[in-house]
PLY file of the C-alpha trace (Angstrom):
ply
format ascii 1.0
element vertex 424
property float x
property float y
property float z
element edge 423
property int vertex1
property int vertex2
end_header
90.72 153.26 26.66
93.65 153.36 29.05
96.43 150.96 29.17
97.72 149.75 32.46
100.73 147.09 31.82
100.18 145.29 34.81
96.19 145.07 34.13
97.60 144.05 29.73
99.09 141.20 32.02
96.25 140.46 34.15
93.98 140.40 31.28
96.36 138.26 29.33
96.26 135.72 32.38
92.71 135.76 33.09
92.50 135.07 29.25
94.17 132.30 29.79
92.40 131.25 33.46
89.13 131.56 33.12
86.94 128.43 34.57
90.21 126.52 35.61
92.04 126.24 38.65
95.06 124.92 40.10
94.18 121.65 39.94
94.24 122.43 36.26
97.84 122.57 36.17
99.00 118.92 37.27
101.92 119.21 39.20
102.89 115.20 38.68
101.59 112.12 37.11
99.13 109.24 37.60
101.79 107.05 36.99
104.69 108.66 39.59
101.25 108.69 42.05
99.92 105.43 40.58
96.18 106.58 41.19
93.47 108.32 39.43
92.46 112.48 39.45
95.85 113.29 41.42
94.92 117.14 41.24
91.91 118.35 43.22
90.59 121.44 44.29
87.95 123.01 46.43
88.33 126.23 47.70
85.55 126.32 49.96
87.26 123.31 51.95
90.62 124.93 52.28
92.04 122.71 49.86
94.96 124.30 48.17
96.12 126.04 45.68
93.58 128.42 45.47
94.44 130.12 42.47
93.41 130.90 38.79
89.60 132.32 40.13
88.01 129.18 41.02
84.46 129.71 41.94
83.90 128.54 45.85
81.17 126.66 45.10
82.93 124.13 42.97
85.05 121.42 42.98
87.65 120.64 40.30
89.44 117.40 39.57
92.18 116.73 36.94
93.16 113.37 35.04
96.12 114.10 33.19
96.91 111.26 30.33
99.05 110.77 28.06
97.96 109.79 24.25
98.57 106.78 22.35
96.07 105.03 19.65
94.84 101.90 21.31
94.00 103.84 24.31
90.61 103.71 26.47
89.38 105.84 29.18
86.30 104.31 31.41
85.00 106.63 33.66
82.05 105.44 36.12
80.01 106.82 38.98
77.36 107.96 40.47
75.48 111.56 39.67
76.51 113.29 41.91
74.05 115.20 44.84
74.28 118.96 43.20
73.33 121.60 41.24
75.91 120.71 38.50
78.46 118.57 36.98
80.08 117.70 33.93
83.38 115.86 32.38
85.13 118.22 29.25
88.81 116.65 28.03
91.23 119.06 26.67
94.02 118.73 24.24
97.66 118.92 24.62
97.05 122.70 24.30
94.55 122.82 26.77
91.71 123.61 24.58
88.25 121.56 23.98
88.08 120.32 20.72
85.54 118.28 18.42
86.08 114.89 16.36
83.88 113.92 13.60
81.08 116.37 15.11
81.29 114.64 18.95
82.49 117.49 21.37
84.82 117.17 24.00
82.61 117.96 26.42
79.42 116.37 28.62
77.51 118.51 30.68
75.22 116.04 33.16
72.10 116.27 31.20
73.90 115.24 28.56
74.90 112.17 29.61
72.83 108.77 29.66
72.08 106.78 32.73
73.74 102.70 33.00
70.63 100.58 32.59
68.33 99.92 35.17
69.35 103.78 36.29
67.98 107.34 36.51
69.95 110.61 35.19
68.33 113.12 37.56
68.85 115.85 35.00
66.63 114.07 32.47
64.11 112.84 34.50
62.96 113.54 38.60
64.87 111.22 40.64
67.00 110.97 43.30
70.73 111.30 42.93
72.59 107.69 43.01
71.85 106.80 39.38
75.06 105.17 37.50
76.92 106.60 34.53
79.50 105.25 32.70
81.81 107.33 30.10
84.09 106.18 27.64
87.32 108.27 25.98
88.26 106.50 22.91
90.15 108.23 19.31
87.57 106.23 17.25
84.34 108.00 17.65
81.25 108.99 15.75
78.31 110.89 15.97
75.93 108.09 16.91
78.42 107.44 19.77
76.50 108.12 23.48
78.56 109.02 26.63
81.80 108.91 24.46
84.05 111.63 24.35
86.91 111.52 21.63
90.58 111.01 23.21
92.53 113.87 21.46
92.44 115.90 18.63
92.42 114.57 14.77
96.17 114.58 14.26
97.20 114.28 18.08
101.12 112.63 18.14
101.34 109.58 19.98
103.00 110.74 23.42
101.25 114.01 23.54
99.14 115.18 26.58
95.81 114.83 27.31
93.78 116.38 30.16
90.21 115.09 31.96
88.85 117.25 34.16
85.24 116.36 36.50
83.68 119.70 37.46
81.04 119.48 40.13
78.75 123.03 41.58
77.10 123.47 44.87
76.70 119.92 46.14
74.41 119.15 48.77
74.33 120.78 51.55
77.17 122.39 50.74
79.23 119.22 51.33
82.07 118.30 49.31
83.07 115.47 51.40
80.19 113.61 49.87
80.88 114.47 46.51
83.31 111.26 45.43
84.83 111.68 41.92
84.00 109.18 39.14
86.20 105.43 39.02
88.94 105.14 36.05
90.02 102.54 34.33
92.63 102.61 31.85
92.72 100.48 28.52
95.84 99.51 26.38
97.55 97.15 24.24
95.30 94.41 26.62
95.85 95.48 29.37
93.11 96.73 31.50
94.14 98.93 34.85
91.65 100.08 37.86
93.06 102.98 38.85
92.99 103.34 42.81
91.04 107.59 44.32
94.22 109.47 45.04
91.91 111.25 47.59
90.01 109.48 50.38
91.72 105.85 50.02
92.65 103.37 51.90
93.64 100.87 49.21
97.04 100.15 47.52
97.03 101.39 44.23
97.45 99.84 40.97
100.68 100.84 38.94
99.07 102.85 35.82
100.38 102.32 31.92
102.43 104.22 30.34
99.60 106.27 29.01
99.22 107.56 32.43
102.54 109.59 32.13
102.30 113.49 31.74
104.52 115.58 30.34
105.75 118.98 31.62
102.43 121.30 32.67
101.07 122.93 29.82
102.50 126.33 28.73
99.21 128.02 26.25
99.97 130.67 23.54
99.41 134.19 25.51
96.63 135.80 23.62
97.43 139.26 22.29
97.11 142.37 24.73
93.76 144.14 24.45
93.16 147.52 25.39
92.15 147.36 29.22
88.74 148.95 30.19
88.40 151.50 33.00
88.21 150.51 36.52
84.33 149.26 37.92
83.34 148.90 33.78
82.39 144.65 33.40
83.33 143.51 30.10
83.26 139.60 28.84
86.94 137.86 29.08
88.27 136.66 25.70
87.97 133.22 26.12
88.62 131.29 22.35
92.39 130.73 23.50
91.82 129.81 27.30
93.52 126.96 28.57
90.93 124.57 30.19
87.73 126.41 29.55
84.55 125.61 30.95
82.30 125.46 27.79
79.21 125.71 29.61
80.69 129.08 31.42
80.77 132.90 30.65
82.13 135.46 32.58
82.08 139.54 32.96
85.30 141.22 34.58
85.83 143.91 36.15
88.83 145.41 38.58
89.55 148.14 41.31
91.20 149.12 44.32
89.86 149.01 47.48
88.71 152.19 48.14
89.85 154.51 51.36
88.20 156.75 53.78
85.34 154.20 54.71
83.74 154.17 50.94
82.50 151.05 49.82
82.26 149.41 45.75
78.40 148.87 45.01
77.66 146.36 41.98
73.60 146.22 40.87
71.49 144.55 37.94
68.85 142.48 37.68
68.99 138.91 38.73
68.66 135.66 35.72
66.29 133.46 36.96
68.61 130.24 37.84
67.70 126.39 39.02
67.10 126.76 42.92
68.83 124.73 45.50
71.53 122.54 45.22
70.57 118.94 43.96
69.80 117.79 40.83
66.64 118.77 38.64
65.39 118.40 34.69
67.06 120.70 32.11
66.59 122.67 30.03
63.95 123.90 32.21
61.49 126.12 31.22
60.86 129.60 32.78
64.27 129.86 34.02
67.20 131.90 32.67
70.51 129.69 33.58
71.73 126.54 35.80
74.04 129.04 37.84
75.37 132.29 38.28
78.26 133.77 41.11
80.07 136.85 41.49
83.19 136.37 43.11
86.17 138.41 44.17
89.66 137.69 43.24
92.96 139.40 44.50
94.21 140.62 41.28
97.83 139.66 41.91
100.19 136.58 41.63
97.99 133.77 40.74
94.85 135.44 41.24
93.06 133.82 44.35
89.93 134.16 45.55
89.52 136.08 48.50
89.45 133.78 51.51
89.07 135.56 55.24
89.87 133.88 58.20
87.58 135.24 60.72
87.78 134.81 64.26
86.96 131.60 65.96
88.01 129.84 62.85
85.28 130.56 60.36
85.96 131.39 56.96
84.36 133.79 54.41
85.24 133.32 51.13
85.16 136.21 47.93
81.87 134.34 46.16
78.70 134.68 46.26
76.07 132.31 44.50
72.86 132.98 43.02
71.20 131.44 45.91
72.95 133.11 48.30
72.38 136.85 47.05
69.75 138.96 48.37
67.30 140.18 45.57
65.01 142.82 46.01
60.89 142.79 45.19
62.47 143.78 41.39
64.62 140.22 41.12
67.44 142.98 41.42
70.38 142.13 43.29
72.87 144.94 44.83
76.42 143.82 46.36
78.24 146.07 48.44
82.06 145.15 48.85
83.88 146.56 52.47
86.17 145.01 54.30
85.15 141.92 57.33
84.75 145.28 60.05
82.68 147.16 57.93
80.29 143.47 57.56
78.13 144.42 59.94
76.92 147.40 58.71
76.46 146.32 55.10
74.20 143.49 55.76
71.70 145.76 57.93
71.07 147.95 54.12
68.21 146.69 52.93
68.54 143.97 50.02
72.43 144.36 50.15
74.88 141.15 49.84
78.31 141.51 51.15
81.38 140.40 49.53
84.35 140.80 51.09
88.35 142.50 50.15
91.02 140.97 51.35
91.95 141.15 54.45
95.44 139.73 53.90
96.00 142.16 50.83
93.48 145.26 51.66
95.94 147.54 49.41
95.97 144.84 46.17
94.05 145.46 43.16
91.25 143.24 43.02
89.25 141.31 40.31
85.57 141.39 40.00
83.93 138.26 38.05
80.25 137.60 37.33
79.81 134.02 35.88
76.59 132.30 33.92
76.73 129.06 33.09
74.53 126.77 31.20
72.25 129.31 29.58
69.26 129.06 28.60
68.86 129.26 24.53
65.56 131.36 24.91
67.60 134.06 27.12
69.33 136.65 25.24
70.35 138.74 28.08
73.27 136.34 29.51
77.28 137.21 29.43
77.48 134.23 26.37
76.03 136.80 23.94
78.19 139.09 25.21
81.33 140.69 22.16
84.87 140.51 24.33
87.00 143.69 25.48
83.69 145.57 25.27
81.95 147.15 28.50
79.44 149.52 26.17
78.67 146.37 24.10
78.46 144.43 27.18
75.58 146.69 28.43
73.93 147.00 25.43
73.27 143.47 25.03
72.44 142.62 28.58
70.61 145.61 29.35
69.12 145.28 33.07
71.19 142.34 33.38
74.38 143.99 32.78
76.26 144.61 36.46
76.63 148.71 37.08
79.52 149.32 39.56
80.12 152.33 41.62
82.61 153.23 44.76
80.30 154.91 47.48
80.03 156.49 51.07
78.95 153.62 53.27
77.52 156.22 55.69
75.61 157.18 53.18
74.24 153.82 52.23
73.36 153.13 55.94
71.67 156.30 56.44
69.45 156.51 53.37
69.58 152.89 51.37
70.60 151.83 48.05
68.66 154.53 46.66
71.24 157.08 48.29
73.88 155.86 46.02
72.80 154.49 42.48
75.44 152.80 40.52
76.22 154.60 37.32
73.95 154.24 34.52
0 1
1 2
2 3
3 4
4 5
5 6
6 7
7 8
8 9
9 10
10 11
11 12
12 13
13 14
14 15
15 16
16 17
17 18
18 19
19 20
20 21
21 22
22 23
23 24
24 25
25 26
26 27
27 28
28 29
29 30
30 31
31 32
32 33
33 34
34 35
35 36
36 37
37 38
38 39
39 40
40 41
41 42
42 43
43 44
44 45
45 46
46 47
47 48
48 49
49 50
50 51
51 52
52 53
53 54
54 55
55 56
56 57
57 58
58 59
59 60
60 61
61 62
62 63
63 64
64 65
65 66
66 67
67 68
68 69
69 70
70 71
71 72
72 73
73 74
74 75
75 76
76 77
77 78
78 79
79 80
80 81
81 82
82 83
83 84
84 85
85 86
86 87
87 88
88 89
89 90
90 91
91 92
92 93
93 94
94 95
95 96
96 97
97 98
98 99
99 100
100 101
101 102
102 103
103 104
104 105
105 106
106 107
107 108
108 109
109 110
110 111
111 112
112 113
113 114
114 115
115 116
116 117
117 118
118 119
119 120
120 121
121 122
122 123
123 124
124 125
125 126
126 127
127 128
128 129
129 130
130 131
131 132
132 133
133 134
134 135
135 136
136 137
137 138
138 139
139 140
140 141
141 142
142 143
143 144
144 145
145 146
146 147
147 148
148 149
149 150
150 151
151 152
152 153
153 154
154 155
155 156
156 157
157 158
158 159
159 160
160 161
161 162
162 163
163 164
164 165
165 166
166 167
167 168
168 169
169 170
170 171
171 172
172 173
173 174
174 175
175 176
176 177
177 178
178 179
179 180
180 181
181 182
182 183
183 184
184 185
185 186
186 187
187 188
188 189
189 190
190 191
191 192
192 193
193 194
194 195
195 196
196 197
197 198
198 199
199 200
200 201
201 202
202 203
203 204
204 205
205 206
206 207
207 208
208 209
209 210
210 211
211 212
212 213
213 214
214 215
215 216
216 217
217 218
218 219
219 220
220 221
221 222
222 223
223 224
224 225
225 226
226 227
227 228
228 229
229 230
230 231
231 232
232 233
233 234
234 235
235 236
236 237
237 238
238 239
239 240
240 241
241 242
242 243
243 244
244 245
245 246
246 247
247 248
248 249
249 250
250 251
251 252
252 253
253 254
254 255
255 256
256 257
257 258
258 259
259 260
260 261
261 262
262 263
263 264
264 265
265 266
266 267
267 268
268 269
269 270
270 271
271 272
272 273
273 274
274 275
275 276
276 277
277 278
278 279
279 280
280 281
281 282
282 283
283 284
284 285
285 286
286 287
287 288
288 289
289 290
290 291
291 292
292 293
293 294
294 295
295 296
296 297
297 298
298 299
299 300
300 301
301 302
302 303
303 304
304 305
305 306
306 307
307 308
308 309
309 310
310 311
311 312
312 313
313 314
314 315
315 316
316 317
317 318
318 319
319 320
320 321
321 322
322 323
323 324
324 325
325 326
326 327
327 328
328 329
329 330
330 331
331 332
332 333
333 334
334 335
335 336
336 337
337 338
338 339
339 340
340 341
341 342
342 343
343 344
344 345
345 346
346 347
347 348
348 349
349 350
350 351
351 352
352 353
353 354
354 355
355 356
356 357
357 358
358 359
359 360
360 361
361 362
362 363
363 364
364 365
365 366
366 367
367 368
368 369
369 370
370 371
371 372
372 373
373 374
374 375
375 376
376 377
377 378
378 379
379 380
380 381
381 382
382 383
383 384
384 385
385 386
386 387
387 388
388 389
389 390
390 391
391 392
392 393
393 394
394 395
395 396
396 397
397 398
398 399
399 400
400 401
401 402
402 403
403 404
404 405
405 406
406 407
407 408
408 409
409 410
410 411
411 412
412 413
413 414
414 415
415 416
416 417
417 418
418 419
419 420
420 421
421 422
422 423
């Protein structure tokens, strides 16, 4: 397979990218800010930095702590109004970890409901059921809603990182979606942390275990051999800084192709949880929680395409499951122009358009198709999927595997999607 230094780089960052975003990179403390999850991120809202391929349905908030052993983390809230949400804490290194068997990780039907409430993605119920989470070094395996503090072996002083993770909240509103409260234990002392987003109130000086360090700087994981252009293969992700663990993803890249040709991406569709508020899982019959394919400018620190369109809209480079046209099949087929060439892509039957940049139509740009929370039963899903691998890739996910192709739009207009096939 070719090499492309610039794409050995890419790869090497995406690597190290994959399910984060800038607000996984804290940029100061909750002490020098005195106030709880001082990074957040939302891409669809135009909160910045958009960078590191965020998906635009999420939103992504980061507690940075620091360790020491008498420390306690309380986290409490309300489930959220959404399709998904969870709480993973990450070492010094930026990795999940596991103590004495308890993962650092809680995806929301993991987690038990206070008493008296409901956890929506346990039983039917409305959203508005209470939660409370605890982050403590002395756990077990009988422990519920506790996630251990660091790894076995963690110095005193070193970094630790909370991040809340919450997908396609109702209505599409992230205003609504308010992020767990924190309240930091040590030594006696117990602190409320005040929102750093959204309030009014004065906040509460934070401990000493509040303090971060400089950001983390991850081990870059050895160059690969880069697959050809429009060829998906599954991201190495075992040395990612601030994976999601309930996320997989297929990459691909290309340039924008000239003379009015299009890129066409087809396969057939998982069957994912409809809508976007809570509902039981595992559920049976369906495939996934969610899956997106979203478009990243391959560049710098690897945005997601966002368009400003006139009159003030915005169209942003992702597309989720429940907004992609599928065919009578389940078989989706995206078709990626540029805004002026919009029109005409959305009258092809069954098509879903995803848009280049308009502010870099010349960059290279980066392709991703993300599952998450699979389904054990399906065997067809990007978590099954070997790394590096686009033949492997396709062998294991068969009609699910996304075939990519660069084709005439006048073509595609005249005759359909059957006028221009991806390759096999």
């Amino acid at each position: 397979m070719p090499r492309h230094p610039a794409l050995v780089l890419i790869v090497a960052l995406l690597a190290a990218a994959c399910g984060t975003t800038a607000a996984t990179r804290p940029s100061s403390s909750p002490s020098a800010q005195a106030c709880a999850w001082p990074e957040w991120a939302a891409v669809a809202t135009g909160n910045s930095p958009n960078s590191l391929l965020p998906d635009a349905a999420a939103s992504y908030w980061m507690l940075p702590f620091t360790v020491q052993s008498d420390l306690q983390i309380t986290v409490s809230g309300r489930f959220p109004d959404a399709r998904y949400a969870s709480l993973q804490v990450y070492s010094r290194a930026a990795t999940v970890f596991a103590v004495k068997g308890v993962r650092s990780s809680l995806a929301d039907y993991q987690i038990a409901p206070d008493a008296g409430s409901v956890n929506p993605w346990q039983k039917p119920a409305r959203p508005g059921g209470r939660f409370t989470v605890t982050l403590r070094a002395d756990v077990s395996t009988n422990d519920v809603n506790t996630l251990p503090l660091s790894p076995v072996g963690t110095v005193a002083g070193s970094t630790g990182y909370l991040q809340y993770r919450v997908y396609l909240p109702a209505d599409g509103d992230f205003s609504k979606v308010v992020p767990p409260a924190v309240t930091l234990h040590e030594g006696g002392r117990t602190v409320a942390m005040a929102p750093c987003h959204g309030s009014s109130s004065s906040p509460t000086p934070a401990p000493a275990s509040a303090v971060t360090p400089a950001p983390v700087s991850p081990a870059t994981p050895a160059p690969n051999p880069v697959p050809a252009p429009l060829r998906f293969f599954r991201v190495a992700t075992d040395q990612a800084p601030f994976p999601n663990t309930d996320s997989t993803y297929l990459l691909t890249y290309v340039t924008p192709p000239v003379n009015g040709d299009v890129v066409v991406i087809a396969g057939r569709a998982p069957r994912a949880v409809p809508g976007d508020h809570p509902s039981p899982w595992p559920a049976p019959g369906l495939d996934m929680r969610y899956w997106s394919m979203c478009d990243n400018v391959g560049v710098g620190v690897l945005p997601l395409v966002v368009n400003r369109l006139a009159g003030g809209a915005v169209d942003t480079g992702c597309r989720s499951d429940d907004a992609t046209r599928l065919d009578s099949s389940g078989s989706y087929l995206y078709v990626i122009g540029t805004e002026a060439q919009r029109g005409a892509i959305d009258r092809i039957p069954g098509a879903t358009f995803l848009p280049f940049s308009a502010a870099q139509p010349t960059a290279r740009h980066l392709i991703g198709l993300r599952n998450m929370l699979v389904s054990p039963g399906f065997a067809s899903s990007t978590r099954d999927v070997p790394p590096n691998d686009p033949r492997a890739a396709a062998a294991v996910m068969g009609a699910y595997y996304p075939r990519a192709g660069v084709c005439s739009l006048s073509a595609l207009t005249a005759s359909g999607p059957a006028a221009c096939p991806p390759p096999a």
